[in-house]
C-alpha positions in Angstrom: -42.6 83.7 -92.2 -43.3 86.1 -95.7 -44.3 84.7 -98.4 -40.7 84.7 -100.2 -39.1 82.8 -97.2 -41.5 80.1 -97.8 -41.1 79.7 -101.5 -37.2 80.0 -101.0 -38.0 77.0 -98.3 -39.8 74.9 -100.6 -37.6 75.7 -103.5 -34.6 74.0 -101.6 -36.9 71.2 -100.0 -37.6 69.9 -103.5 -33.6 70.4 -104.6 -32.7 68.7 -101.1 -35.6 65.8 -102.5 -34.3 65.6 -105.7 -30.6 65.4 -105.0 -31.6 62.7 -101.9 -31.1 59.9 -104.8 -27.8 58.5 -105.3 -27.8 58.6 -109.1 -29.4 62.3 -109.2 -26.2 63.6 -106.8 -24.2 62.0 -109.3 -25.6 63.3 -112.5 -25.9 67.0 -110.5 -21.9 67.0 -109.6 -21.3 65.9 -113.1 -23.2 68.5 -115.0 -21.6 71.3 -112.2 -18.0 70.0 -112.7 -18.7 70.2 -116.1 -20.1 73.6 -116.3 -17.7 74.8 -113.6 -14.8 73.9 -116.5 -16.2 74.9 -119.5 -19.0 77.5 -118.5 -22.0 78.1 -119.3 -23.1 76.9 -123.3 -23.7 79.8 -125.3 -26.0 77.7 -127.7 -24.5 80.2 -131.3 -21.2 78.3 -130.4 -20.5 74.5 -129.8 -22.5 73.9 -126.5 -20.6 73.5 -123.7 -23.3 71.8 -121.4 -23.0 67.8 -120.5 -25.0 65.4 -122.8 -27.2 63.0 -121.5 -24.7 60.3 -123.3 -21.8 61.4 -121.0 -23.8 60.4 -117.8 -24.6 56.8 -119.3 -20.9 56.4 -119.9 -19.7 58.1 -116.9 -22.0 56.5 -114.6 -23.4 53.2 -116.5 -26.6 53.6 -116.0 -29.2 53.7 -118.8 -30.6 55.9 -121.2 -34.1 55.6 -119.3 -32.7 56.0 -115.9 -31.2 59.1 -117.2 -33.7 61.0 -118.7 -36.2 59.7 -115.5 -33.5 61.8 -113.5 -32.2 64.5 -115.3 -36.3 65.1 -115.3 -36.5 65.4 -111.5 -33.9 67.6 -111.3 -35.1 69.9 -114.0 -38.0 69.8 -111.9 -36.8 70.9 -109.1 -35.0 73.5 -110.5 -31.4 72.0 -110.2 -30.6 72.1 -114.1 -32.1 73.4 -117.3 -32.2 71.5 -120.4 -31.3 72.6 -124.2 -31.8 70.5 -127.0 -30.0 71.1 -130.1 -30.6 68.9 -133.1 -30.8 65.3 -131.5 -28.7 65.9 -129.0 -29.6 67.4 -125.1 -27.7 69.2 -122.9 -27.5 69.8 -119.0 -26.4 72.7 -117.4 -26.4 73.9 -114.2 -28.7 76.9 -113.0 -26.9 79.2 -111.4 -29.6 80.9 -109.2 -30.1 77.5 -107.7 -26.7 76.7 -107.2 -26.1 80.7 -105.5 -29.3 79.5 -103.2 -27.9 76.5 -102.0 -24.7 78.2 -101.0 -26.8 80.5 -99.2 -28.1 78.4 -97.3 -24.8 76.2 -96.2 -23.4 79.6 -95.6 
């Protein structure tokens, strides 16, 4: 297997890992539907990404819990996150989202 088939592999292990958890498959269709409606934020405008507040109230689950897994799935490369003033935002990376259709496909 080349060298770019294996980090491809382990790229969607670690999304597969991180979207295994209940609350992170929630949080991930959230932040897609959201993007997927508004597009992507173009942070000179009003940004158009989800805010961590929207998944405690959407989801009830707490302010911890939420940045515990928004982290996981920044870290496996699922979302990115912007933070303007004290607010954060989600939003979906499209390169990840492009290789898991791949890979369904």
């Amino acid at each position: 297997m080349a060298r770019k088939d294996s980090t491809s592999a382990e790229q969607l292990a670690e999304a597969f890992r991180a979207l295994s958890n209940a609350n992170r498959l929630r949080i991930y269709q959230v932040i897609v539907e959201h993007c997927r409606r508004h597009g992507q934020a173009d942070l000179a405008k009003v940004p158009a990404g989800c805010a961590f507040g929207d998944f405690m109230q959407r989801l009830n689950i707490g302010a911890p819990t939420v940045s515990h897994h928004v982290r996981e799935l920044v870290e496996a490369g699922l979302i990115r996150v912007e933070k303007v003033g004290r607010r954060r935002y989600c939003h979906a990376d499209p390169a990840m989202q492009e290789k898991l259709a791949q890979f369904f496909e």
